[in-house]
N, CA, C and O atoms as CSV, one atom per row, in Angstrom:
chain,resi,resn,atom,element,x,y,z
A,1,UNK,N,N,83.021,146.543,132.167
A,1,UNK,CA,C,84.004,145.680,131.582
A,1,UNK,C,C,85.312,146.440,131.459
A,1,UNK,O,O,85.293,147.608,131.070
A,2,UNK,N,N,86.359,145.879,131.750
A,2,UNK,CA,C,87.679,146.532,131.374
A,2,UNK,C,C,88.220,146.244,130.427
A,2,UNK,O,O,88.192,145.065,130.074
A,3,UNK,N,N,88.918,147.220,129.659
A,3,UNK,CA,C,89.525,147.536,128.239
A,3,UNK,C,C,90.988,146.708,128.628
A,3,UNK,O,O,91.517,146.724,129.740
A,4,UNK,N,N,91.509,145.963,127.380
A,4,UNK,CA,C,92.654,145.627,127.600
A,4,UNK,C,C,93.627,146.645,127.200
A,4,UNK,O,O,93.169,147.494,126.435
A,5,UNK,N,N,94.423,146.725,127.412
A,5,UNK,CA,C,95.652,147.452,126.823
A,5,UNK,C,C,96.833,146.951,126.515
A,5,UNK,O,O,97.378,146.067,127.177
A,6,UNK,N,N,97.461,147.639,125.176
A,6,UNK,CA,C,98.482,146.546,125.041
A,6,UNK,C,C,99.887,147.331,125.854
A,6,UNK,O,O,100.146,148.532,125.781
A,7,UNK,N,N,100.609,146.380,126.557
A,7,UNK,CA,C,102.187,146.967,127.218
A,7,UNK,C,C,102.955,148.199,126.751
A,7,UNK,O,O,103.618,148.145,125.716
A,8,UNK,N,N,102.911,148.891,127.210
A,8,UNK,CA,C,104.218,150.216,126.721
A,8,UNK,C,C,105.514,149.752,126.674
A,8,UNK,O,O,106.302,149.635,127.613
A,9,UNK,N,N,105.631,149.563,125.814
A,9,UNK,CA,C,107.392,149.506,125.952
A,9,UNK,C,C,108.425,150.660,126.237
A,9,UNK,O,O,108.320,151.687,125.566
A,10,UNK,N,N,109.437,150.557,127.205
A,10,UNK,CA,C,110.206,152.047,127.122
A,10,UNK,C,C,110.406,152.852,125.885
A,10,UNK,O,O,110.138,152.103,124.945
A,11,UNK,N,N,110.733,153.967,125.467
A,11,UNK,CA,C,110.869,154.621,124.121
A,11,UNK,C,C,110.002,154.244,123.596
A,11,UNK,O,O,110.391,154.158,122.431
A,12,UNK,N,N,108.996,153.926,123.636
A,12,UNK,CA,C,108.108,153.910,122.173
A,12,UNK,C,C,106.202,154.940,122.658
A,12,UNK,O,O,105.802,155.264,123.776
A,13,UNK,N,N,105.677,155.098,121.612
A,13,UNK,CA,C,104.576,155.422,121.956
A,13,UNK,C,C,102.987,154.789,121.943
A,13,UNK,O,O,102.672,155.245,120.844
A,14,UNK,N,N,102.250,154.345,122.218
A,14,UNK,CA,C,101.254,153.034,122.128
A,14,UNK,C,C,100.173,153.831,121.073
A,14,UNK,O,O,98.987,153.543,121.230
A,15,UNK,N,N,100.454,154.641,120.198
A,15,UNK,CA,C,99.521,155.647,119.300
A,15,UNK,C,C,99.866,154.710,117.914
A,15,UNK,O,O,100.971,154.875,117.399
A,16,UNK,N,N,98.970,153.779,117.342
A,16,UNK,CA,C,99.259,153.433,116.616
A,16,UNK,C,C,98.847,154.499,115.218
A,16,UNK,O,O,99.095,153.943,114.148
A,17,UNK,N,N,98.485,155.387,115.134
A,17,UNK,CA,C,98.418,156.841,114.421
A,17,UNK,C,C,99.609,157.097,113.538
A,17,UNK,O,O,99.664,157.508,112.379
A,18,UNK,N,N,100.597,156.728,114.436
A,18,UNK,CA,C,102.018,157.467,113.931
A,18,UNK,C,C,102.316,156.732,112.837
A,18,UNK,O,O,103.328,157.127,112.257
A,19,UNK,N,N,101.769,155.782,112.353
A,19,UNK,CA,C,102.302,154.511,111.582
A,19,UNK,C,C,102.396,154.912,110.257
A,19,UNK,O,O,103.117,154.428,109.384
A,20,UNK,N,N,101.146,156.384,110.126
A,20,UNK,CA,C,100.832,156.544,108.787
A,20,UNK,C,C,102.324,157.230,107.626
A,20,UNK,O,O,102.276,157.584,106.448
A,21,UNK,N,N,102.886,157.210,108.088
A,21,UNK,CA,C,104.653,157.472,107.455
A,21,UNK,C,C,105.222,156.199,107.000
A,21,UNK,O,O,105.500,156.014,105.816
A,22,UNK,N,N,105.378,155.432,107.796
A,22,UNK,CA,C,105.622,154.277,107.347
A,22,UNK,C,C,104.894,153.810,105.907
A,22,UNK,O,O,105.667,153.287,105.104
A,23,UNK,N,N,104.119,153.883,105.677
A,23,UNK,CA,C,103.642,153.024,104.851
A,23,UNK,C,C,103.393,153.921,103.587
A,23,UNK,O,O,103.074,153.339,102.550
A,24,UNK,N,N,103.486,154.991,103.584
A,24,UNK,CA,C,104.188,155.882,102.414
A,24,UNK,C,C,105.835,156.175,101.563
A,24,UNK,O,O,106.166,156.552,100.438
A,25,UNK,N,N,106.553,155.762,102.808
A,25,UNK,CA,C,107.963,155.535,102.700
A,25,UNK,C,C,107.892,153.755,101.939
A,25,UNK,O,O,108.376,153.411,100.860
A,26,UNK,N,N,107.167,152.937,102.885
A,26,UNK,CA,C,107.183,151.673,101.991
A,26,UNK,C,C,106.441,151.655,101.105
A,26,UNK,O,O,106.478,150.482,100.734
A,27,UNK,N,N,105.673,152.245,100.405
A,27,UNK,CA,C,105.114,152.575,99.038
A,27,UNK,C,C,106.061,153.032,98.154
A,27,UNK,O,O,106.359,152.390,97.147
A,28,UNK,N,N,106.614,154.204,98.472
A,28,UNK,CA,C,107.956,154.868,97.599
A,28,UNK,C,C,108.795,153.840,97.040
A,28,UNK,O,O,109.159,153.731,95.869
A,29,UNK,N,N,109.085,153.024,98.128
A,29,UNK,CA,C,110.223,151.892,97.786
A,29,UNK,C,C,109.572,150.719,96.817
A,29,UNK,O,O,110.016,150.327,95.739
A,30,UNK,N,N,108.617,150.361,97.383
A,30,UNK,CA,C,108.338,149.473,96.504
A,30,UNK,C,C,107.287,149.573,95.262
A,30,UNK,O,O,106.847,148.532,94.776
A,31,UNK,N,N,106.984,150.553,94.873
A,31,UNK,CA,C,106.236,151.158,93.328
A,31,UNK,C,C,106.702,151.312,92.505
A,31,UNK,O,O,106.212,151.199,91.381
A,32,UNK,N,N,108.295,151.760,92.888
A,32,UNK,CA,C,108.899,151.199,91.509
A,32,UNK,C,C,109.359,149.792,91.093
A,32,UNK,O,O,109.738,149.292,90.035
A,33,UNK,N,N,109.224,149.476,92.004
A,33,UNK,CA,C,109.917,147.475,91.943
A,33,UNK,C,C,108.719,147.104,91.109
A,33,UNK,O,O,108.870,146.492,90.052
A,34,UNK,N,N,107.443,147.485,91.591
A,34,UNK,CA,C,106.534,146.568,91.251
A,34,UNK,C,C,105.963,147.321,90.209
A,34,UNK,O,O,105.047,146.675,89.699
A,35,UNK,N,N,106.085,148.162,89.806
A,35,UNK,CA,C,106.015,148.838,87.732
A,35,UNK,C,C,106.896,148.008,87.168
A,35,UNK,O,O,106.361,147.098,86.534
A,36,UNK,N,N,108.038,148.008,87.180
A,36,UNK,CA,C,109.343,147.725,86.805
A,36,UNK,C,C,108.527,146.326,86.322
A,36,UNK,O,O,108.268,146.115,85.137
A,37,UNK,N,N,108.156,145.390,87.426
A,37,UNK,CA,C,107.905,143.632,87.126
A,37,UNK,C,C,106.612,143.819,86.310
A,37,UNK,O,O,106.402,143.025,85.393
A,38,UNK,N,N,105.607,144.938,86.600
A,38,UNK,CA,C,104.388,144.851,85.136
A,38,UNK,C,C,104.853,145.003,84.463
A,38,UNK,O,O,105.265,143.997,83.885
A,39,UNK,N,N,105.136,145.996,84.039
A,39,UNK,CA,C,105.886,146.280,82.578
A,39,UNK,C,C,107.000,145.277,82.203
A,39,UNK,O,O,107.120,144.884,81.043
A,40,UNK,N,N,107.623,144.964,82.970
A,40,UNK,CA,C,108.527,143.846,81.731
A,40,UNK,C,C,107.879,142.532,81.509
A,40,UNK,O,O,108.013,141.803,80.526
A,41,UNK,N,N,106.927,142.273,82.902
A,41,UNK,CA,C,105.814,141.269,82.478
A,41,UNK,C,C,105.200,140.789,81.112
A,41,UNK,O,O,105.204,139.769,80.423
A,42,UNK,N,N,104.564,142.317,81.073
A,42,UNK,CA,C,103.868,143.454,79.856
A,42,UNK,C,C,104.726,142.804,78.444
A,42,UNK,O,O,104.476,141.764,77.834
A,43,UNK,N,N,106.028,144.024,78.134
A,43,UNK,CA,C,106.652,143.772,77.385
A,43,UNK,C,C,107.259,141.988,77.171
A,43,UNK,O,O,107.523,141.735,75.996
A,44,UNK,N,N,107.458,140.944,78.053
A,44,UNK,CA,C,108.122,139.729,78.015
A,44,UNK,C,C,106.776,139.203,76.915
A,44,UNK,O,O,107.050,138.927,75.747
A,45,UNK,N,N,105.556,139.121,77.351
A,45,UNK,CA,C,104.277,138.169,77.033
A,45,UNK,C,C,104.386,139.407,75.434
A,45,UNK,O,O,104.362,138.683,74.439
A,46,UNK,N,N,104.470,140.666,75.086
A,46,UNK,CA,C,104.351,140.504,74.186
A,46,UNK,C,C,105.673,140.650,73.027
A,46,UNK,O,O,105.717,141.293,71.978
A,47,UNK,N,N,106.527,139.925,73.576
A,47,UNK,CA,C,107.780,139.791,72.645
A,47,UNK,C,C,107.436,138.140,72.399
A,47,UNK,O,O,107.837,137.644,71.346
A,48,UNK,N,N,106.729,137.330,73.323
A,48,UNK,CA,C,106.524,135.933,73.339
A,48,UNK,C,C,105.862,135.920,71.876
A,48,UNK,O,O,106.224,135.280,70.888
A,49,UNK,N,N,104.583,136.981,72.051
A,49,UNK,CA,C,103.670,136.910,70.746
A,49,UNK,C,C,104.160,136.796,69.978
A,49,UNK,O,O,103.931,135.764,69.348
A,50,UNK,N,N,105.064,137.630,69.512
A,50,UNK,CA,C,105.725,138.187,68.279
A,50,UNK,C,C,106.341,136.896,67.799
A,50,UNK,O,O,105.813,136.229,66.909
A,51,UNK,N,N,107.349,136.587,68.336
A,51,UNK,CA,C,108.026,135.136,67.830
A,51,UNK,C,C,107.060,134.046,67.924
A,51,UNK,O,O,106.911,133.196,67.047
A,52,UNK,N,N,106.372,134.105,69.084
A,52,UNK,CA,C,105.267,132.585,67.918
A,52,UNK,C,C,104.478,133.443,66.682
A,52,UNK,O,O,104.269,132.692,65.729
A,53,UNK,N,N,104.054,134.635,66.489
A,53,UNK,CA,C,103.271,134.882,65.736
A,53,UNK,C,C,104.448,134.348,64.358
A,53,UNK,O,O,104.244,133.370,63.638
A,54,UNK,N,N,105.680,135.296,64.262
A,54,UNK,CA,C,106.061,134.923,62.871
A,54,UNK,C,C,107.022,133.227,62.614
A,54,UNK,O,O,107.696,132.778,61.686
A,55,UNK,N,N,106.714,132.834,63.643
A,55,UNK,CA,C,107.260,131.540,63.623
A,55,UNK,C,C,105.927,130.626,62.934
A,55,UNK,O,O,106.119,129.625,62.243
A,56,UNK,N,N,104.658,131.134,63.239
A,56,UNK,CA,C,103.748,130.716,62.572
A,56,UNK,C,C,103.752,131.000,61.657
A,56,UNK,O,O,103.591,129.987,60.976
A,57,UNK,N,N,103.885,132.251,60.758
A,57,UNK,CA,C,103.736,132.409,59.841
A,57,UNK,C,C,104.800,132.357,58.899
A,57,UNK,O,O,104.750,132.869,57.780
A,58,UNK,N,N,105.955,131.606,59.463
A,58,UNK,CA,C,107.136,131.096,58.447
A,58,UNK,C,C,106.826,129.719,58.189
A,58,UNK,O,O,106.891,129.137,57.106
A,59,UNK,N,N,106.380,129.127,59.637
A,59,UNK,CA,C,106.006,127.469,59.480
A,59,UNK,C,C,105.079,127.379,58.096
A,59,UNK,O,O,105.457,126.841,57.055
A,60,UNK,N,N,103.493,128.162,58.351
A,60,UNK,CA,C,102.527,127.915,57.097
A,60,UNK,C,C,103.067,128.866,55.821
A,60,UNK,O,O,102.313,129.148,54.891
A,61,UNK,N,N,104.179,129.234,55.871
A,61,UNK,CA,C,104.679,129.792,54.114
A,61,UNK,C,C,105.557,128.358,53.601
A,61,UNK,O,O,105.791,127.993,52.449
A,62,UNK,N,N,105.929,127.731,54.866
A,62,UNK,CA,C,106.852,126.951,54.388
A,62,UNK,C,C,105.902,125.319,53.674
A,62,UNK,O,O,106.041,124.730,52.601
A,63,UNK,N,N,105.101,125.092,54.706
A,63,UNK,CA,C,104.318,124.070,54.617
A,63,UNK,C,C,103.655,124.245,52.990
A,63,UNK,O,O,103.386,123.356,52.183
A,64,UNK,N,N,103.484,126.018,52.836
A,64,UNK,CA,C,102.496,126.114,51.407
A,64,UNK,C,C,103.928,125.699,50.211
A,64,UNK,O,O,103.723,125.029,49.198
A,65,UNK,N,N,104.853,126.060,50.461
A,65,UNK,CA,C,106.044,125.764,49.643
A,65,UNK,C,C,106.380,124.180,49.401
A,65,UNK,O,O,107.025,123.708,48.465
A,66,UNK,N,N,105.817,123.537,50.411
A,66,UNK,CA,C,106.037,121.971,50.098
A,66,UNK,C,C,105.161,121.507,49.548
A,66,UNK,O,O,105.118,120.280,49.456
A,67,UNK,N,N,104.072,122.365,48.942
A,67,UNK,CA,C,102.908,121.704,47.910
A,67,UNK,C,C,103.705,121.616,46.694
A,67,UNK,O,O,104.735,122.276,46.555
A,68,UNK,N,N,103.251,120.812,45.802
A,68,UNK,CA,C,103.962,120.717,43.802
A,68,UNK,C,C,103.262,121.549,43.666
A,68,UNK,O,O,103.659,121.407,42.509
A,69,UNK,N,N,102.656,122.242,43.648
A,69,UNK,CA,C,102.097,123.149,42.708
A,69,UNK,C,C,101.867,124.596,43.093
A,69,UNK,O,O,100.960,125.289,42.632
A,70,UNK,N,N,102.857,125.030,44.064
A,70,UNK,CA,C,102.905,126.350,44.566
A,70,UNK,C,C,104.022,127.214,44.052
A,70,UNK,O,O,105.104,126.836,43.602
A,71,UNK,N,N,103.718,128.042,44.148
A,71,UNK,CA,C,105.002,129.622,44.188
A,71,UNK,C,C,105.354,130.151,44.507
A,71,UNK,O,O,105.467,129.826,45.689
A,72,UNK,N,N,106.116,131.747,44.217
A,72,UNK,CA,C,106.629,131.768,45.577
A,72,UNK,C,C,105.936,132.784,45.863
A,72,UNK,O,O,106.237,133.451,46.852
A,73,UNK,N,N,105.131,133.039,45.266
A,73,UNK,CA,C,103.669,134.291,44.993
A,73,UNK,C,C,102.625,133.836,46.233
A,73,UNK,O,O,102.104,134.514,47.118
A,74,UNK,N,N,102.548,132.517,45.945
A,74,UNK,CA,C,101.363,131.638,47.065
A,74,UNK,C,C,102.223,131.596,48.293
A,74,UNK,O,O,101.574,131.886,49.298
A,75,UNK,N,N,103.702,131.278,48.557
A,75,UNK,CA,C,104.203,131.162,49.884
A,75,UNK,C,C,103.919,132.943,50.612
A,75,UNK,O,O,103.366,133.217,51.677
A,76,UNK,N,N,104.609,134.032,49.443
A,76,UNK,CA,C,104.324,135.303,50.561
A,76,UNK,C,C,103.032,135.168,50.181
A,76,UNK,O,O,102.915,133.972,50.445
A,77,UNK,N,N,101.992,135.483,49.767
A,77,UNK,CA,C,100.812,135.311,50.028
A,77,UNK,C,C,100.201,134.810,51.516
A,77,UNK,O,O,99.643,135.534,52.340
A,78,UNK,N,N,100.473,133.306,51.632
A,78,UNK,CA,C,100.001,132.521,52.906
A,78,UNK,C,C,100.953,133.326,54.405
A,78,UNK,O,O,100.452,133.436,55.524
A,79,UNK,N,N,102.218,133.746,54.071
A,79,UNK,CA,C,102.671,134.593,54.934
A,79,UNK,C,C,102.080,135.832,55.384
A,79,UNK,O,O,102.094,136.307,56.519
A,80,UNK,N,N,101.570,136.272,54.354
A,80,UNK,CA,C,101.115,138.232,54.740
A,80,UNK,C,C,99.820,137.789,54.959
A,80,UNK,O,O,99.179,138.777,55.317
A,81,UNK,N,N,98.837,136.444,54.917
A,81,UNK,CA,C,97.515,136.103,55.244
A,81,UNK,C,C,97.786,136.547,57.206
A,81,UNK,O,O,97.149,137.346,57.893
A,82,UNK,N,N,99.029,135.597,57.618
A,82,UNK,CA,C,98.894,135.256,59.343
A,82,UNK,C,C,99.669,136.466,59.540
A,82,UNK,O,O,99.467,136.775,60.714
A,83,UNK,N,N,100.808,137.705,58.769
A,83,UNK,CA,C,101.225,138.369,59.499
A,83,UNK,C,C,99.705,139.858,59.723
A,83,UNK,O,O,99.289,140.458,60.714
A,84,UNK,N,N,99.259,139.912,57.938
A,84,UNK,CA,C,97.675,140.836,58.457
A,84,UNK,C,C,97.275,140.332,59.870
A,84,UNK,O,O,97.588,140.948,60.889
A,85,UNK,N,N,96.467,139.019,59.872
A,85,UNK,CA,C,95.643,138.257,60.957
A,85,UNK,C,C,96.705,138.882,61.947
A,85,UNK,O,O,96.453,140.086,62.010
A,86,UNK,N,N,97.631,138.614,62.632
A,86,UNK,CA,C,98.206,138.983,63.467
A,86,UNK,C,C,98.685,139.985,64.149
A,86,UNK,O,O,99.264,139.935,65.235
A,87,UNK,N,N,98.375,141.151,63.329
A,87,UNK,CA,C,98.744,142.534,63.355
A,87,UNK,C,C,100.280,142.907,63.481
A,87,UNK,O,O,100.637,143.735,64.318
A,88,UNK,N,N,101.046,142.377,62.764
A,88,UNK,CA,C,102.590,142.625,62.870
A,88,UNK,C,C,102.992,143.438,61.800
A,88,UNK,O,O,102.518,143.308,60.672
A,89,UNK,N,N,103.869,144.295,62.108
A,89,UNK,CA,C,104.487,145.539,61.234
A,89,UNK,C,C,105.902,145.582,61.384
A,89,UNK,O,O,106.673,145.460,62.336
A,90,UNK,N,N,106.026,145.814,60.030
A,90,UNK,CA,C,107.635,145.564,59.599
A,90,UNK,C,C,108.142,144.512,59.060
A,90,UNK,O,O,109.333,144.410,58.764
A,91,UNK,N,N,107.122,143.478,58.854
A,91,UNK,CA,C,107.986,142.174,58.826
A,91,UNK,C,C,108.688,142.140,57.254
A,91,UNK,O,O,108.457,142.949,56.355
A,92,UNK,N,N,109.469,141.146,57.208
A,92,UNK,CA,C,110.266,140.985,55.786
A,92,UNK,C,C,110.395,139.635,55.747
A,92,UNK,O,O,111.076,138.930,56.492
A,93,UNK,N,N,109.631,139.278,54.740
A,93,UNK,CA,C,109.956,137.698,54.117
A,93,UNK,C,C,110.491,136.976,53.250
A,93,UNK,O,O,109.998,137.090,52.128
A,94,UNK,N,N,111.571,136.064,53.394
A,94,UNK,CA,C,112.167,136.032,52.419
A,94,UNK,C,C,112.391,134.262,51.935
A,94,UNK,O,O,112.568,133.378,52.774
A,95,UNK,N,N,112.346,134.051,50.659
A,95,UNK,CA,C,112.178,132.987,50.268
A,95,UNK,C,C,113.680,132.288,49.565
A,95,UNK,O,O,114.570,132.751,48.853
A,96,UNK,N,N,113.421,130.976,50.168
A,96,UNK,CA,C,115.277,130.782,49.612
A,96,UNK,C,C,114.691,128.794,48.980
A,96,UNK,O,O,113.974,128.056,49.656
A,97,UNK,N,N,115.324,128.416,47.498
A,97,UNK,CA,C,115.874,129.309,46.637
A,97,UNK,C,C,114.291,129.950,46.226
A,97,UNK,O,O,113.134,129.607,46.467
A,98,UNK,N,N,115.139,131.390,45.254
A,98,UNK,CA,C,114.315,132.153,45.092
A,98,UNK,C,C,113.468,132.031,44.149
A,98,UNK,O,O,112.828,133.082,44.113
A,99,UNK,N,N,113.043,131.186,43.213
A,99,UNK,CA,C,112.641,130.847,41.678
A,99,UNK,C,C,111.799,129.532,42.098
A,99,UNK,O,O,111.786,128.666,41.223
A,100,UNK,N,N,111.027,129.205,43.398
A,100,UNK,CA,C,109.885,128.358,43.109
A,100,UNK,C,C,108.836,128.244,42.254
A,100,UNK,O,O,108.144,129.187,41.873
A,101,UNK,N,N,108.733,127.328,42.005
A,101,UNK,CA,C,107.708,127.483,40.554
A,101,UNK,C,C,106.805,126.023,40.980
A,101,UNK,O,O,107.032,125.487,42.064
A,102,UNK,N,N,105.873,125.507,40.114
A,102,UNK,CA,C,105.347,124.211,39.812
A,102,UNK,C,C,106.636,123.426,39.408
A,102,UNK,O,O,106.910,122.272,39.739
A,103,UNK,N,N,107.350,124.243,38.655
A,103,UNK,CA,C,108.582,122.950,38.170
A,103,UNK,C,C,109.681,122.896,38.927
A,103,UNK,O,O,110.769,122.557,38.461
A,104,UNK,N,N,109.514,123.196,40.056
A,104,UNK,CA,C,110.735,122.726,41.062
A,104,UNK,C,C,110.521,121.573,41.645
A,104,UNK,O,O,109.479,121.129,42.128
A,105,UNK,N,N,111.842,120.994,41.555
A,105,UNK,CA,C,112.263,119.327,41.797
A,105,UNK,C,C,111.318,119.043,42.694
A,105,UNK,O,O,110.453,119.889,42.919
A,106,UNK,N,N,111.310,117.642,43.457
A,106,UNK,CA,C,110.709,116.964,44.134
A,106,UNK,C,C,112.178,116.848,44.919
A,106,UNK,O,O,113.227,116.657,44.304
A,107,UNK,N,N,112.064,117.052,46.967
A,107,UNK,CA,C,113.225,116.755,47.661
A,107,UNK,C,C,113.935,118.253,47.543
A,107,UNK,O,O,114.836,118.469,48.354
A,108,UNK,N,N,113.591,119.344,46.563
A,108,UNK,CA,C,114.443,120.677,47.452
A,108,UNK,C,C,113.827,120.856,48.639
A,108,UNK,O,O,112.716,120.504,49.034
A,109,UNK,N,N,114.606,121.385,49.093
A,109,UNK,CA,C,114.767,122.218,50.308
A,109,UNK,C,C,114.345,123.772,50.226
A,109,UNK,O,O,115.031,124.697,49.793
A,110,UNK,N,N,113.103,123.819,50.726
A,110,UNK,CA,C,112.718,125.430,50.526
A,110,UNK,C,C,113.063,126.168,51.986
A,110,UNK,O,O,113.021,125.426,52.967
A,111,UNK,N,N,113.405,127.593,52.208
A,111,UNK,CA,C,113.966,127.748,53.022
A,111,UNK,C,C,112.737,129.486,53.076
A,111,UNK,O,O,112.645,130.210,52.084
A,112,UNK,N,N,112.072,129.749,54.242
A,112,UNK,CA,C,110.781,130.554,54.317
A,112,UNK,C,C,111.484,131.019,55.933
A,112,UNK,O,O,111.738,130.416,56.975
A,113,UNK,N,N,111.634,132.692,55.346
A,113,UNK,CA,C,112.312,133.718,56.743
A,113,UNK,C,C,111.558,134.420,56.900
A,113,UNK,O,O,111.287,135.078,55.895
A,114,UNK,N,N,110.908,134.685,57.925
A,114,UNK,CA,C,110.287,135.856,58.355
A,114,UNK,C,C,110.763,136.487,59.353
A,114,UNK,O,O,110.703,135.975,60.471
A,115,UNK,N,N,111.392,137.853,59.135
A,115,UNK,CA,C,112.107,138.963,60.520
A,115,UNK,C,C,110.475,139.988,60.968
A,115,UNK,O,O,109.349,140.087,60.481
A,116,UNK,N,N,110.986,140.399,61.785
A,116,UNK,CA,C,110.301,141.573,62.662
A,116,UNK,C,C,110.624,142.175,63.368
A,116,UNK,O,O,110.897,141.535,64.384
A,117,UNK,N,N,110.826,143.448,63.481
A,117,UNK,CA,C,111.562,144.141,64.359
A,117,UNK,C,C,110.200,144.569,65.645
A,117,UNK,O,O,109.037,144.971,65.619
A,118,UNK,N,N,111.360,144.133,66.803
A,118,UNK,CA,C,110.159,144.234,67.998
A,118,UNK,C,C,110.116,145.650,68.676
A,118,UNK,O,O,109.396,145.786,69.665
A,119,UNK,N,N,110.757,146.585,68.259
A,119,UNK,CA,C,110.137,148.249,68.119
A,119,UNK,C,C,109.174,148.346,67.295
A,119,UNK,O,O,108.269,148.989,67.827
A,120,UNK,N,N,108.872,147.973,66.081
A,120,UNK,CA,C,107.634,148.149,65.398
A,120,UNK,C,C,106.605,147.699,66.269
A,120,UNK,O,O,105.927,148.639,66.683
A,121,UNK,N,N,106.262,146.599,66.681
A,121,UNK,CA,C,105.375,145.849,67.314
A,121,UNK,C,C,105.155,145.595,68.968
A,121,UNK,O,O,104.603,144.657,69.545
A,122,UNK,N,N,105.920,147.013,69.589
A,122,UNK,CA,C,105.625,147.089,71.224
A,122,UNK,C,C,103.911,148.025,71.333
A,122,UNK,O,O,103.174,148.803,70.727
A,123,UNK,N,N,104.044,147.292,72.476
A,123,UNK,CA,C,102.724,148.145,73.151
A,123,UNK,C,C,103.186,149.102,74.191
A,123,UNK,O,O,102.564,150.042,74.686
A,124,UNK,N,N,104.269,148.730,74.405
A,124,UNK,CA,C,105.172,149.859,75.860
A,124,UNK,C,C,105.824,150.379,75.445
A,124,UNK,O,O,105.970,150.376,74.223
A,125,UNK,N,N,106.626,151.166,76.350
A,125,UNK,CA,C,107.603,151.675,76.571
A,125,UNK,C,C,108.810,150.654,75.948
A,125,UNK,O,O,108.934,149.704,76.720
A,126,UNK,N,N,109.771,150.546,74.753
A,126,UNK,CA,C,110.015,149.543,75.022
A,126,UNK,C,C,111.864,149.899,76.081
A,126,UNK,O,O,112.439,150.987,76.065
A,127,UNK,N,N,112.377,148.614,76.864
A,127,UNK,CA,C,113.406,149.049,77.770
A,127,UNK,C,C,114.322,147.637,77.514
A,127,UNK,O,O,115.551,147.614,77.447
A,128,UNK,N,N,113.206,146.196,77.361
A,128,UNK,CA,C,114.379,145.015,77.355
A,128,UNK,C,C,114.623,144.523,75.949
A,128,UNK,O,O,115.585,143.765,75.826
A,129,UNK,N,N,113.863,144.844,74.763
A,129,UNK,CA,C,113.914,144.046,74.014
A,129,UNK,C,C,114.005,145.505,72.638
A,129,UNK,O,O,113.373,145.265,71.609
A,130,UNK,N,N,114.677,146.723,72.700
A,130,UNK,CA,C,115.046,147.616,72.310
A,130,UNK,C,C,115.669,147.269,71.317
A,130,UNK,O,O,116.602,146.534,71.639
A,131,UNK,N,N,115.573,147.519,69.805
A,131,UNK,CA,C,116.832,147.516,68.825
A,131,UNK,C,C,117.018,146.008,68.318
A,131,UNK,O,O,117.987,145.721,67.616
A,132,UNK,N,N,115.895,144.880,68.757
A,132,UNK,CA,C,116.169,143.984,68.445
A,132,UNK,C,C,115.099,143.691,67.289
A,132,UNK,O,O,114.067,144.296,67.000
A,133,UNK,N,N,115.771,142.414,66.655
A,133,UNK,CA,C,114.654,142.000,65.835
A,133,UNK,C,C,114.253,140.506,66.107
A,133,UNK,O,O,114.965,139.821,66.841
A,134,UNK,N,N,113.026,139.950,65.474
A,134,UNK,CA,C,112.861,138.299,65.807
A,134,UNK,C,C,112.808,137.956,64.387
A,134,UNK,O,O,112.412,138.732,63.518
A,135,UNK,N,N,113.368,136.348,64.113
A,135,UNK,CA,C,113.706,135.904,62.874
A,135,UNK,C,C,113.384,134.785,63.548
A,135,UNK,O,O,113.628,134.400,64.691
A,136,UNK,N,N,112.597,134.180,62.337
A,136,UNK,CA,C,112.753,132.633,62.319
A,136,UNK,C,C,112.741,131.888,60.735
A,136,UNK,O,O,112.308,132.341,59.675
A,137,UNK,N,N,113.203,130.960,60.947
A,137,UNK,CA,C,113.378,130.369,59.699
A,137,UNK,C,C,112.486,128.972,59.813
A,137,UNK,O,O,112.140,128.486,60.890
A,138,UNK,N,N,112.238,128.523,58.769
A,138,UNK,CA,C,111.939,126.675,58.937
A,138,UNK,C,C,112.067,126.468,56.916
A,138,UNK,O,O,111.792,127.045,55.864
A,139,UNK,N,N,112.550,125.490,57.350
A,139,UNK,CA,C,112.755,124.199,55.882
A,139,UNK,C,C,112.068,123.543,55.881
A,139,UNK,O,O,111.650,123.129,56.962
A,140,UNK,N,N,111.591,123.102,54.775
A,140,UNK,CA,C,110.479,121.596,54.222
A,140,UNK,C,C,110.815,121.239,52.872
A,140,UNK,O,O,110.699,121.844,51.806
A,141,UNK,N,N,111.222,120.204,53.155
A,141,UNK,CA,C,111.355,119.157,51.536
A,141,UNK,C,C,110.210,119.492,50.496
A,141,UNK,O,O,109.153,118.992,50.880
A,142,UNK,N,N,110.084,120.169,49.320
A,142,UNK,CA,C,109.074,119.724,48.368
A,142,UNK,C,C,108.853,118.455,48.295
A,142,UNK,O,O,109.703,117.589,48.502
A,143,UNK,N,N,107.145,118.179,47.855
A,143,UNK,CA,C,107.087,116.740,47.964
A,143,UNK,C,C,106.809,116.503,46.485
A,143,UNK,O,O,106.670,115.357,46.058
């Protein structure tokens, strides 16, 4: 049986051997592109956490603040319940106005902040989300 062979082209050599350079040079180039996109991958999904985590846990301080018969003892309370559960560090919560009681009106406006600074709470290196913090707020009418 005869072997096929593939065409010589002028200047070139039919040793496909030589190739093994190539594909070390295109490794070089592209290993850092493609760290670069894990890791901020990485870091993006867990800066996502962070702000739903304390966005949750401003929503249920706030929701506990629209009970009649809460404080503002029970709102950080229900807050430091989901920021423990959640494993977040640093956070600061803050309650506006500050003097909830059982005898606060019916129709205020309670106002439940939770910050976090997202250097406390990286798993990386951090590079995009450096020096920042996440805040969220939410309001609910006492009922």
């Amino acid at each position: 049986m005869m072997k096929l062979r593939t065409p010589i082209v002028p200047g070139t050599t039919p040793d496909v051997a030589n190739r093994g350079g190539t594909a070390i040079v295109e490794m070089a180039i592209c290993l850092p592109l493609l760290m670069l996109i894990a890791f901020g991958a990485i870091e993006t999904a867990n800066a996502i956490f962070l702000k739903q985590a304390i966005a949750q846990a401003a929503y249920e301080g706030a929701r506990t603040a629209s009970l009649p018969t809460s404080t503002k003892a029970d709102i950080l309370k229900r807050c430091n319940e989901i920021i423990t559960a959640r494993k977040i560090k640093g956070t600061v919560v803050s309650v506006s106005p500050n003097d909830v009681s059982p005898g606060t009106a019916q129709g205020t406006q309670i106002s439940v902040t939770v910050t976090a600074p997202a250097n406390a709470n990286a798993i990386s290196p951090l590079w995009f989300f450096q020096k920042s913090n996440m805040t969220k707020q939410v309001v609910m009418t006492r009922i």
